[in-house]
mmCIF file of the C-alpha atoms, coordinates in Angstrom:
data_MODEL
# 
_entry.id   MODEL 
# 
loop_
_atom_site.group_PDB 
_atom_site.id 
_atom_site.type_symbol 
_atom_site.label_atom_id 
_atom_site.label_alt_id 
_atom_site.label_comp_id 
_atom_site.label_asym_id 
_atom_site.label_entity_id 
_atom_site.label_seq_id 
_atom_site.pdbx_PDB_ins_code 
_atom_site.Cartn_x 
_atom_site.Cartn_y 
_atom_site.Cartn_z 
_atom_site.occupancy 
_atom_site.B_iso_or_equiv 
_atom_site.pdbx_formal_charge 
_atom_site.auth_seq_id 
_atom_site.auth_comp_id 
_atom_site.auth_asym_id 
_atom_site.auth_atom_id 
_atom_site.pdbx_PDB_model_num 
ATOM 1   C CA . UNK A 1 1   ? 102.002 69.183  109.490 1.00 0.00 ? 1   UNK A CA 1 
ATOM 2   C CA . UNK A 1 2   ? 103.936 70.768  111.959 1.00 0.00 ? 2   UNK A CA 1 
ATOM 3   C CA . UNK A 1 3   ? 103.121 74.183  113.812 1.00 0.00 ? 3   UNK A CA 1 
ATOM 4   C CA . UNK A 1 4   ? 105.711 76.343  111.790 1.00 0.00 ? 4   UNK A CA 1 
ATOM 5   C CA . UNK A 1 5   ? 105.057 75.323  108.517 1.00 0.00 ? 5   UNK A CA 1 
ATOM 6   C CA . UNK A 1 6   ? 101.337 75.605  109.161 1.00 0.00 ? 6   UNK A CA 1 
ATOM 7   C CA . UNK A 1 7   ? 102.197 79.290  110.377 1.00 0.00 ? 7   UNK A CA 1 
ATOM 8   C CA . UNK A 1 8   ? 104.393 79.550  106.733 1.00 0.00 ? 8   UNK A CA 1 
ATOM 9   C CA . UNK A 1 9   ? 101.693 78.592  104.261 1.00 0.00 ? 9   UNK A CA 1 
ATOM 10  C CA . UNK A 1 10  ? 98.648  80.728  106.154 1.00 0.00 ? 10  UNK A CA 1 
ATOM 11  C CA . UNK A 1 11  ? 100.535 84.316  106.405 1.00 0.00 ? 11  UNK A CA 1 
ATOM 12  C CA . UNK A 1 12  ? 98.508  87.076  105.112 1.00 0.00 ? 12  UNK A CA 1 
ATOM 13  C CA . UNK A 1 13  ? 98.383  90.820  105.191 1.00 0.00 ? 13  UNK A CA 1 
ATOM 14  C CA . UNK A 1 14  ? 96.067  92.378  107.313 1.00 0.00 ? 14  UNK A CA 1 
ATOM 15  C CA . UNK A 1 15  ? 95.121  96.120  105.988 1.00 0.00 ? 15  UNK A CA 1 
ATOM 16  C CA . UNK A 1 16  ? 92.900  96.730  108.838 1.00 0.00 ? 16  UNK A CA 1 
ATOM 17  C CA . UNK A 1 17  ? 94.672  96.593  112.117 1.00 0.00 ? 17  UNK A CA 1 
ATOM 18  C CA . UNK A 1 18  ? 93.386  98.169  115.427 1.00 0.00 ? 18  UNK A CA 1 
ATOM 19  C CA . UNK A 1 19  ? 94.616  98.517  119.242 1.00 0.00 ? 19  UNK A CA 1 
ATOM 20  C CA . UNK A 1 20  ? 96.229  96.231  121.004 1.00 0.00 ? 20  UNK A CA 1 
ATOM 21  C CA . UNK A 1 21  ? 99.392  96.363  119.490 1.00 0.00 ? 21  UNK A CA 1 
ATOM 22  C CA . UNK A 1 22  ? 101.992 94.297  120.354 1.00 0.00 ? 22  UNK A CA 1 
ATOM 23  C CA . UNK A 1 23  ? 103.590 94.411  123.929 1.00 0.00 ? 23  UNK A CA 1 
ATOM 24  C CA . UNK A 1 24  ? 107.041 95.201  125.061 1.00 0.00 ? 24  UNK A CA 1 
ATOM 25  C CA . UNK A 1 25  ? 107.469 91.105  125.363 1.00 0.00 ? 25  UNK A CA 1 
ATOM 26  C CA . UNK A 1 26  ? 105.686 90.160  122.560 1.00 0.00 ? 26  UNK A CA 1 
ATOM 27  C CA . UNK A 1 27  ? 108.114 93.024  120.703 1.00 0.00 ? 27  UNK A CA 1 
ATOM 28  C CA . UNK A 1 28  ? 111.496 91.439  122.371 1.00 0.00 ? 28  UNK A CA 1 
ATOM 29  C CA . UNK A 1 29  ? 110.534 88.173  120.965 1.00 0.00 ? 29  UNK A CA 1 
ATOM 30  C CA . UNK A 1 30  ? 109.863 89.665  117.221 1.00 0.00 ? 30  UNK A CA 1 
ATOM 31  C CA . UNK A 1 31  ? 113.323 90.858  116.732 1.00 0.00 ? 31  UNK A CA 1 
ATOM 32  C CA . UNK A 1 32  ? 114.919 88.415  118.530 1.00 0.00 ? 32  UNK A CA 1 
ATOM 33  C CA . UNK A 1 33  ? 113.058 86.042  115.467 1.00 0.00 ? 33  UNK A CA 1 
ATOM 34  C CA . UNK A 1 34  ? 114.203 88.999  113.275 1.00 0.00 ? 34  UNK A CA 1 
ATOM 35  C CA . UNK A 1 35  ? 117.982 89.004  114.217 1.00 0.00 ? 35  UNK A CA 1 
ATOM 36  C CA . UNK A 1 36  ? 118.068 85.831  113.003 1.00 0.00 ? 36  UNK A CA 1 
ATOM 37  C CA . UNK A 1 37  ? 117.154 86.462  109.038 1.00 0.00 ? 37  UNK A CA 1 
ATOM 38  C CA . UNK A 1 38  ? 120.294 85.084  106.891 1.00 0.00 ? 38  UNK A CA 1 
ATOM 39  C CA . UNK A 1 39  ? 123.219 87.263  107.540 1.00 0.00 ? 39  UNK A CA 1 
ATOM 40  C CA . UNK A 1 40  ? 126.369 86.292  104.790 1.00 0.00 ? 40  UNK A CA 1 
ATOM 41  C CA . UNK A 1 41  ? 129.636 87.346  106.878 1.00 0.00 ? 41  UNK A CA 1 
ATOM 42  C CA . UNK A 1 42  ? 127.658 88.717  110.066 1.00 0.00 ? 42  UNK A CA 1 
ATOM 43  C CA . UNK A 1 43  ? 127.376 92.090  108.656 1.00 0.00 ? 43  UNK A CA 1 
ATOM 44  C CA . UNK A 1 44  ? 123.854 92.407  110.524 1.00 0.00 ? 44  UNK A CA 1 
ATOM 45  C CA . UNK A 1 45  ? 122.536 94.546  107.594 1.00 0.00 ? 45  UNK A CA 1 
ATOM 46  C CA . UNK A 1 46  ? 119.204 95.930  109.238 1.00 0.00 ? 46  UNK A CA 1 
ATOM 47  C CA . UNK A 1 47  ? 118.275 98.075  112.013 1.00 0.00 ? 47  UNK A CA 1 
ATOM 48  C CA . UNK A 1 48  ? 114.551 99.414  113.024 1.00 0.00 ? 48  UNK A CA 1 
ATOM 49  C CA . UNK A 1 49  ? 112.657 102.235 114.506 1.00 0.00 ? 49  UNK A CA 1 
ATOM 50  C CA . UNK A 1 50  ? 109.968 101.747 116.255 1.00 0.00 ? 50  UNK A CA 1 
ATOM 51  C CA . UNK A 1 51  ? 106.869 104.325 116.306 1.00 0.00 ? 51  UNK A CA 1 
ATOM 52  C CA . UNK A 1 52  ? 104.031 104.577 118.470 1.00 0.00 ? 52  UNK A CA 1 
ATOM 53  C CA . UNK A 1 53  ? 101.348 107.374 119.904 1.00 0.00 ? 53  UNK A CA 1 
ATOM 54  C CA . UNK A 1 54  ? 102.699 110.849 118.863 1.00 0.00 ? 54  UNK A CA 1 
ATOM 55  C CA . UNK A 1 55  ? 105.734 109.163 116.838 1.00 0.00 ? 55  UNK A CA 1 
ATOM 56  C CA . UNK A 1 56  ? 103.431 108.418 114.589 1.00 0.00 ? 56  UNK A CA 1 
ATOM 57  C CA . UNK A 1 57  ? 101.453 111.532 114.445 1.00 0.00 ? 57  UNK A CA 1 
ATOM 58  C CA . UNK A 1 58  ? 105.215 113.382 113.496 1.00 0.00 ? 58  UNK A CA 1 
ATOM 59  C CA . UNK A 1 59  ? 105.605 110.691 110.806 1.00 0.00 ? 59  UNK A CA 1 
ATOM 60  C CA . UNK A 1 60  ? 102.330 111.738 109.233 1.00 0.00 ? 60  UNK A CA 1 
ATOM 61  C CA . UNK A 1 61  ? 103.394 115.055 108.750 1.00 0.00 ? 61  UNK A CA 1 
ATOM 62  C CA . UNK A 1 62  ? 106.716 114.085 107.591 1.00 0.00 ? 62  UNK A CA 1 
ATOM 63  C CA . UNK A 1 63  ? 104.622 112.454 104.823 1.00 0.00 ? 63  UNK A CA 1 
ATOM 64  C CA . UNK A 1 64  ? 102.582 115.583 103.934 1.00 0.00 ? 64  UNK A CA 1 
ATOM 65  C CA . UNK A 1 65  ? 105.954 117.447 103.716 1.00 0.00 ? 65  UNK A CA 1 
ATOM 66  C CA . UNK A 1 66  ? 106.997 115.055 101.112 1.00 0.00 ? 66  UNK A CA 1 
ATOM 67  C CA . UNK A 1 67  ? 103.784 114.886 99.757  1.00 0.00 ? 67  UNK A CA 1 
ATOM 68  C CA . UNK A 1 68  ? 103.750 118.400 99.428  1.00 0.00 ? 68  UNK A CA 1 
ATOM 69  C CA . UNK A 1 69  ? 107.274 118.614 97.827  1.00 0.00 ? 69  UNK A CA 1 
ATOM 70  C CA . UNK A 1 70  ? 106.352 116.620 95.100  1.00 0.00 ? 70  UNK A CA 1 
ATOM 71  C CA . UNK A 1 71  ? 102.973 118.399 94.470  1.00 0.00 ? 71  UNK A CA 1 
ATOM 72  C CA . UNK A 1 72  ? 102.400 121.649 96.166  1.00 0.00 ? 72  UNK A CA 1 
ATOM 73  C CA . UNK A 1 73  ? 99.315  121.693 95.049  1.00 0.00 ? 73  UNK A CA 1 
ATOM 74  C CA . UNK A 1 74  ? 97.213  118.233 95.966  1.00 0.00 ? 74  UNK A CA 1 
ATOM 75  C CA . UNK A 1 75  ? 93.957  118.530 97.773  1.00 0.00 ? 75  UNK A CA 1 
ATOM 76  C CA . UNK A 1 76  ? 92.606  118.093 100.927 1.00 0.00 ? 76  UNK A CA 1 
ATOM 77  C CA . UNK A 1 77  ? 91.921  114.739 101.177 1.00 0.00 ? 77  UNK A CA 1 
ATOM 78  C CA . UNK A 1 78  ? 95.616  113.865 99.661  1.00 0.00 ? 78  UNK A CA 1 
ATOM 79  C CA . UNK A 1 79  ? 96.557  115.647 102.701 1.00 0.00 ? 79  UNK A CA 1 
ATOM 80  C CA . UNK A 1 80  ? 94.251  113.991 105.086 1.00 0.00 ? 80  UNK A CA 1 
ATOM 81  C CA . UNK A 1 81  ? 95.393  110.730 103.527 1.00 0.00 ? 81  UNK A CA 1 
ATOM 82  C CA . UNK A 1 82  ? 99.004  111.432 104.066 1.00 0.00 ? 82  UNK A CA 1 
ATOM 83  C CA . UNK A 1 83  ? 98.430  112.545 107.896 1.00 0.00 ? 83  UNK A CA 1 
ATOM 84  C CA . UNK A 1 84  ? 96.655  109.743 108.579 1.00 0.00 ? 84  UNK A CA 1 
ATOM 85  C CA . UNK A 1 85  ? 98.865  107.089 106.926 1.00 0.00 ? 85  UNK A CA 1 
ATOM 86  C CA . UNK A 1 86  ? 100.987 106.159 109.721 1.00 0.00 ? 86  UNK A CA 1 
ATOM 87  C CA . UNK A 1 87  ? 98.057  105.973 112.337 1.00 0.00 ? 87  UNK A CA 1 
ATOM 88  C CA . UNK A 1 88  ? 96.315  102.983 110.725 1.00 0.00 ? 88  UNK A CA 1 
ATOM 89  C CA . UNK A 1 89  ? 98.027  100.695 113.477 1.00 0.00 ? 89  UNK A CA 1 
ATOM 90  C CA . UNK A 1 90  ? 99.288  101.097 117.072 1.00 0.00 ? 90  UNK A CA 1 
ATOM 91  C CA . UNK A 1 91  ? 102.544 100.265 115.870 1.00 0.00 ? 91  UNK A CA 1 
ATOM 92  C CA . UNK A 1 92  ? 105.184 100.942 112.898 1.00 0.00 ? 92  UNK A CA 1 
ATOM 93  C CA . UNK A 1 93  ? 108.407 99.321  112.763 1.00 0.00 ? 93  UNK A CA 1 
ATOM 94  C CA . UNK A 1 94  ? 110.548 101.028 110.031 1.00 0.00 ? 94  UNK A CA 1 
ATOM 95  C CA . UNK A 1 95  ? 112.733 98.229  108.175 1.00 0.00 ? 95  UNK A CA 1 
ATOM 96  C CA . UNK A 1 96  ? 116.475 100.207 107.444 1.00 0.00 ? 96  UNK A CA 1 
ATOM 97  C CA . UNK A 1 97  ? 118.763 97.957  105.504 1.00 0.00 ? 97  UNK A CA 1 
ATOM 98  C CA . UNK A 1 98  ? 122.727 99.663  106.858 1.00 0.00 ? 98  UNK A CA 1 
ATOM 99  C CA . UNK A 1 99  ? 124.513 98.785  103.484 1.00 0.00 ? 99  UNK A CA 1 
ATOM 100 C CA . UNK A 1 100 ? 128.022 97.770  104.618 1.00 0.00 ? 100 UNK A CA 1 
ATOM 101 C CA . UNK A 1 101 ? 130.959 97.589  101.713 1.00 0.00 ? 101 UNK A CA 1 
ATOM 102 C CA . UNK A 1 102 ? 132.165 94.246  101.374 1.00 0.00 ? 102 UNK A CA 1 
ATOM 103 C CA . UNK A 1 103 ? 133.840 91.974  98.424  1.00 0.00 ? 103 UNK A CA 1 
ATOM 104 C CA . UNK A 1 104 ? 131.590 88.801  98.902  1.00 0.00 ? 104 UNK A CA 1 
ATOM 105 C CA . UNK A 1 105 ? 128.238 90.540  100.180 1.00 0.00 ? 105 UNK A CA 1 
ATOM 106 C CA . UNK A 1 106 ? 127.078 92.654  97.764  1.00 0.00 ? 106 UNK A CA 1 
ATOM 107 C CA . UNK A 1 107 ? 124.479 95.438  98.083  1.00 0.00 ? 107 UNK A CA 1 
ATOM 108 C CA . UNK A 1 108 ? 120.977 93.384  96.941  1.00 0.00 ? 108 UNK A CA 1 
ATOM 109 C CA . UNK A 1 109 ? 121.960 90.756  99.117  1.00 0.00 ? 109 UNK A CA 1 
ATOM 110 C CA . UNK A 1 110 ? 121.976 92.924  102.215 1.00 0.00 ? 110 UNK A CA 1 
ATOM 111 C CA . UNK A 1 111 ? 118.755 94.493  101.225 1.00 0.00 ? 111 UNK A CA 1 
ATOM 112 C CA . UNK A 1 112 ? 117.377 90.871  100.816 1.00 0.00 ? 112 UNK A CA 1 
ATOM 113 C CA . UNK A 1 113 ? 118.584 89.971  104.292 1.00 0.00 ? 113 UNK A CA 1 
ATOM 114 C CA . UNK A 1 114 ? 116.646 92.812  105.817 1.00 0.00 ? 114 UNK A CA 1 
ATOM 115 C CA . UNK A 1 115 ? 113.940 91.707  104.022 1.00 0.00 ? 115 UNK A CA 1 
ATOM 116 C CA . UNK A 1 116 ? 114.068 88.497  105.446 1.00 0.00 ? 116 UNK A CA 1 
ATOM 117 C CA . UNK A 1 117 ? 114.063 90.202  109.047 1.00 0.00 ? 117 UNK A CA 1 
ATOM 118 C CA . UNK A 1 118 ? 110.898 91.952  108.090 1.00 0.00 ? 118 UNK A CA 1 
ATOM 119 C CA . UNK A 1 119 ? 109.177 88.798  107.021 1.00 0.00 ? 119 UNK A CA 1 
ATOM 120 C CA . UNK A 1 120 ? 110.711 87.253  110.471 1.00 0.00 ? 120 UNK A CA 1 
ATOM 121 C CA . UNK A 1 121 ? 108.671 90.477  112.344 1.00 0.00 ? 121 UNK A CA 1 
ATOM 122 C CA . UNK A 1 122 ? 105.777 89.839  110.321 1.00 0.00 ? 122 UNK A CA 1 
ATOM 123 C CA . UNK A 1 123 ? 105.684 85.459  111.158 1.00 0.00 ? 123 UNK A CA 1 
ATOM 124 C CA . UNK A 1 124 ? 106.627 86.202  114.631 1.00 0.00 ? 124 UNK A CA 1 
ATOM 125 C CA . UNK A 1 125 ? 104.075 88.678  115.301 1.00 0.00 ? 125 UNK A CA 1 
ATOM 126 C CA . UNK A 1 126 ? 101.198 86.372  113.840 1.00 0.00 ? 126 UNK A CA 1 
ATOM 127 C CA . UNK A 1 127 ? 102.428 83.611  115.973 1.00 0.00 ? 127 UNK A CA 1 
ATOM 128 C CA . UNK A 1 128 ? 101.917 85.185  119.132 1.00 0.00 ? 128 UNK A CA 1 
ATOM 129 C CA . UNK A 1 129 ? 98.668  86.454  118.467 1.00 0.00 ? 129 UNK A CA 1 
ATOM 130 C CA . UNK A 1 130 ? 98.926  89.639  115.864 1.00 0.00 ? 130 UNK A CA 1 
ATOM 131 C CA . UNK A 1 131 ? 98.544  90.422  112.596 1.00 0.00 ? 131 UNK A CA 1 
ATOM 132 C CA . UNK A 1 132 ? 100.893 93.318  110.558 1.00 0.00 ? 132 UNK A CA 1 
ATOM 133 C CA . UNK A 1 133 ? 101.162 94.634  106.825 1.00 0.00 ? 133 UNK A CA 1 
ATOM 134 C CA . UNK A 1 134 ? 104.214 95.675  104.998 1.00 0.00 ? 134 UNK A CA 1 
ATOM 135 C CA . UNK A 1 135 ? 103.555 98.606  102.999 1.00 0.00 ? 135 UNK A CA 1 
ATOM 136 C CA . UNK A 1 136 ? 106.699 100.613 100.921 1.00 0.00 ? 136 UNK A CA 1 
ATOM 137 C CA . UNK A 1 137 ? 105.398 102.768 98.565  1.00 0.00 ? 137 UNK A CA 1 
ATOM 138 C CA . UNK A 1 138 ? 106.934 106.022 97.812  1.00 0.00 ? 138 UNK A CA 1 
ATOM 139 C CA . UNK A 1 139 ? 108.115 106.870 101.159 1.00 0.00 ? 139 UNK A CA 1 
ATOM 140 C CA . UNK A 1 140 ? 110.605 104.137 101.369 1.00 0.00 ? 140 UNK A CA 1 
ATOM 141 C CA . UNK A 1 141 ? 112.468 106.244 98.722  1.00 0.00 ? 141 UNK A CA 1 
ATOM 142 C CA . UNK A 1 142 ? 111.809 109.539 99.418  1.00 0.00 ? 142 UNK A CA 1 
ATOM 143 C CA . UNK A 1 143 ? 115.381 111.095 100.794 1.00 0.00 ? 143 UNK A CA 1 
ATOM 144 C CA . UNK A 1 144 ? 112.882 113.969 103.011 1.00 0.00 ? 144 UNK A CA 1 
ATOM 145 C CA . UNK A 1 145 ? 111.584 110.724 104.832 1.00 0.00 ? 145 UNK A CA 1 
ATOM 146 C CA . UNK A 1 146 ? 114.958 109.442 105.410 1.00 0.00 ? 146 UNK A CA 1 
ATOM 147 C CA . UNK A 1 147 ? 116.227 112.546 106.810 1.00 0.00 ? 147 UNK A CA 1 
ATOM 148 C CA . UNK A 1 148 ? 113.479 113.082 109.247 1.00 0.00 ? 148 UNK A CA 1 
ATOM 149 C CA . UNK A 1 149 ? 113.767 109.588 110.259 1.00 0.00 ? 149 UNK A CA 1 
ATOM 150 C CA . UNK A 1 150 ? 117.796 109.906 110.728 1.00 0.00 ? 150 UNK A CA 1 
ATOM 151 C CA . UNK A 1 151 ? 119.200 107.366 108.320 1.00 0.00 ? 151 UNK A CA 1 
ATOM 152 C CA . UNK A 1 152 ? 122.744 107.439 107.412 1.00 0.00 ? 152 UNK A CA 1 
ATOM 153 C CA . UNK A 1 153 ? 123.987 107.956 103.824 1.00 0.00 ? 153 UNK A CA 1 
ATOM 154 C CA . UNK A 1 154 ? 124.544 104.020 103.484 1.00 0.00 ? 154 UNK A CA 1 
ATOM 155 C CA . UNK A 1 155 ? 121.004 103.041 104.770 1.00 0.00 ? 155 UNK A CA 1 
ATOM 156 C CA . UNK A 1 156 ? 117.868 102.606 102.758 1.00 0.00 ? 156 UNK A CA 1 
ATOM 157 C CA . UNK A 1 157 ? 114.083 101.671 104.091 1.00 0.00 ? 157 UNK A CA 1 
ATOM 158 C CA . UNK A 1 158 ? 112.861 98.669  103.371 1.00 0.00 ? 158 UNK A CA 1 
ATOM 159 C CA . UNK A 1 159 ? 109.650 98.700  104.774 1.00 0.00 ? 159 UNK A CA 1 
ATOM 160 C CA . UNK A 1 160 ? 106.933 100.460 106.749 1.00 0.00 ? 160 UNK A CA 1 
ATOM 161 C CA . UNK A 1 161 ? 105.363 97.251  109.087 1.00 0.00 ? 161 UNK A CA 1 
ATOM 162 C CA . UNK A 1 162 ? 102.180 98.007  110.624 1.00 0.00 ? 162 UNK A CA 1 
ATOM 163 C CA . UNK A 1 163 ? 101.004 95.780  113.627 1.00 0.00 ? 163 UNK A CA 1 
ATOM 164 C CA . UNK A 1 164 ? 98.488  95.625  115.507 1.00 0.00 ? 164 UNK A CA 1 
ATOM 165 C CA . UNK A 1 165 ? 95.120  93.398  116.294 1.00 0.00 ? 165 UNK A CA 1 
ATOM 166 C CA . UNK A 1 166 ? 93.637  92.136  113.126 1.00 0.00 ? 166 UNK A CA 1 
ATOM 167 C CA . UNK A 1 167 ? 89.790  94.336  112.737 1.00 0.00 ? 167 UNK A CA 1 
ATOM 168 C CA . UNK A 1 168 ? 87.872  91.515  111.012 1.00 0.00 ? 168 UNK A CA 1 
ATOM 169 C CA . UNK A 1 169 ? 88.210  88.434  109.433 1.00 0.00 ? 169 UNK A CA 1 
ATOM 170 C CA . UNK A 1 170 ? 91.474  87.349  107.324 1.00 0.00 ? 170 UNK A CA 1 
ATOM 171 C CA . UNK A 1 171 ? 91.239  88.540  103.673 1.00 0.00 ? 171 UNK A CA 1 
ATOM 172 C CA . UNK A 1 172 ? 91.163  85.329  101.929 1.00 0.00 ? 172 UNK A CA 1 
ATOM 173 C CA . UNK A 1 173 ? 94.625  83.550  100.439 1.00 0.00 ? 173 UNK A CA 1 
ATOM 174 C CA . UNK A 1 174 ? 94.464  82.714  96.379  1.00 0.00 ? 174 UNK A CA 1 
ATOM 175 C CA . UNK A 1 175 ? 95.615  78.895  95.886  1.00 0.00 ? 175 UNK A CA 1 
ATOM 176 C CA . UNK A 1 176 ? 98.682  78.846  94.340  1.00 0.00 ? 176 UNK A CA 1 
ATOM 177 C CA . UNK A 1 177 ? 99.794  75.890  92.656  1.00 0.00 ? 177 UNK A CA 1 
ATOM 178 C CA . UNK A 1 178 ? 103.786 75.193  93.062  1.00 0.00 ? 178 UNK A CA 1 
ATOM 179 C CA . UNK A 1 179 ? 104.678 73.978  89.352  1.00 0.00 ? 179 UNK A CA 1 
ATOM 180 C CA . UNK A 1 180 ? 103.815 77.018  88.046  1.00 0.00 ? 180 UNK A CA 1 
ATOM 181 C CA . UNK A 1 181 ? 106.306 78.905  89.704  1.00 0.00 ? 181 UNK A CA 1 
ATOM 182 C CA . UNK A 1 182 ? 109.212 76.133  90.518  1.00 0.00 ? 182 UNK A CA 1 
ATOM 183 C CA . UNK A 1 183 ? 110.866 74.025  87.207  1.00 0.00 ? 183 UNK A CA 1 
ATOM 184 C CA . UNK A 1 184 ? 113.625 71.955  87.209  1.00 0.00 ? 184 UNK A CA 1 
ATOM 185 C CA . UNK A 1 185 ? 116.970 73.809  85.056  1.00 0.00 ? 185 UNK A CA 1 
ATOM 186 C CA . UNK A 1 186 ? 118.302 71.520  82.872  1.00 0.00 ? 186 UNK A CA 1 
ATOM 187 C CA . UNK A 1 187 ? 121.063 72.871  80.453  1.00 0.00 ? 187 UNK A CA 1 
# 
């Protein structure tokens, strides 16, 4: 079995992630994997932010405000929780799908494709040497977040990815067999 496919059938999540994060190189090579996710009529539907150190510390308290819009009222360690969200890796890259009008691309498809550059961040990060979650949640939709983060009108989030070093061993993968999820259509 060859190195890539290898790479494709042991991905997995890491929820604990500590310092190093990825370097500037390591970084350049990610979205260089990411800018190639499938892309019908070149609209390059995706962009990303990237937040480290005290970026990360504002996006924490962007996520109290919303937390605190919804429920004025939640308690301390709701709070704590939200503050400390964005600070359980070195490094956040926000996934923005930019939703351009077009007759044969419609608006799923464009969200797919930056989903597919997401899950090219999160491959190409493991190959050289990291490990990375994708968490969405309610943040992803909350308009409050999107402001604070600057997204246009026709942009959504897709995903927060976390990266960092995995802290610990991998979580283990469930078998999954592939004829319970693939069947032949016959009309």
């Amino acid at each position: 079995m060859n190195e890539t496919i290898e790479q494709l059938l042991s991905r997995n999540s890491a929820p604990k992630l500590t310092s190093p994060g990825p370097d500037p190189a390591t970084l350049d090579y990610m979205f260089r994997a990411a800018l190639r996710a499938p892309d019908h009529a070149w609209l390059q539907p995706w962009r990303f932010l990237t937040l480290e150190g005290e970026a990360r510390e504002r996006l924490g308290e962007v996520f109290l405000e919303s937390r605190l819009q919804d429920d004025p009222g939640i308690d301390d360690a709701a709070r704590e929780r939200a503050l400390a969200a964005p600070l359980r890796a070195p490094l956040l890259v926000v996934v923005i799908c930019r939703y351009t009008e077009h007759p044969k691309v419609p608006r799923q498809e464009q969200i797919i494709s930056a989903g597919c550059a997401a899950h090219a961040l999160l491959l190409a990060a493991e190959a050289q040497g990291y490990a990375g979650i994708w968490r969405t949640g309610s943040y992803t939709e909350d308009p409050l977040v999107a402001h604070e983060l600057g997204l246009e009108s026709n942009e959504s989030i897709v995903g927060f990815l976390y990266f960092g070093s995995r802290e610990g061993r991998a979580k283990p993968l469930p078998e999954r067999k592939v004829e319970d999820f693939v069947q032949a259509w016959s009309p």
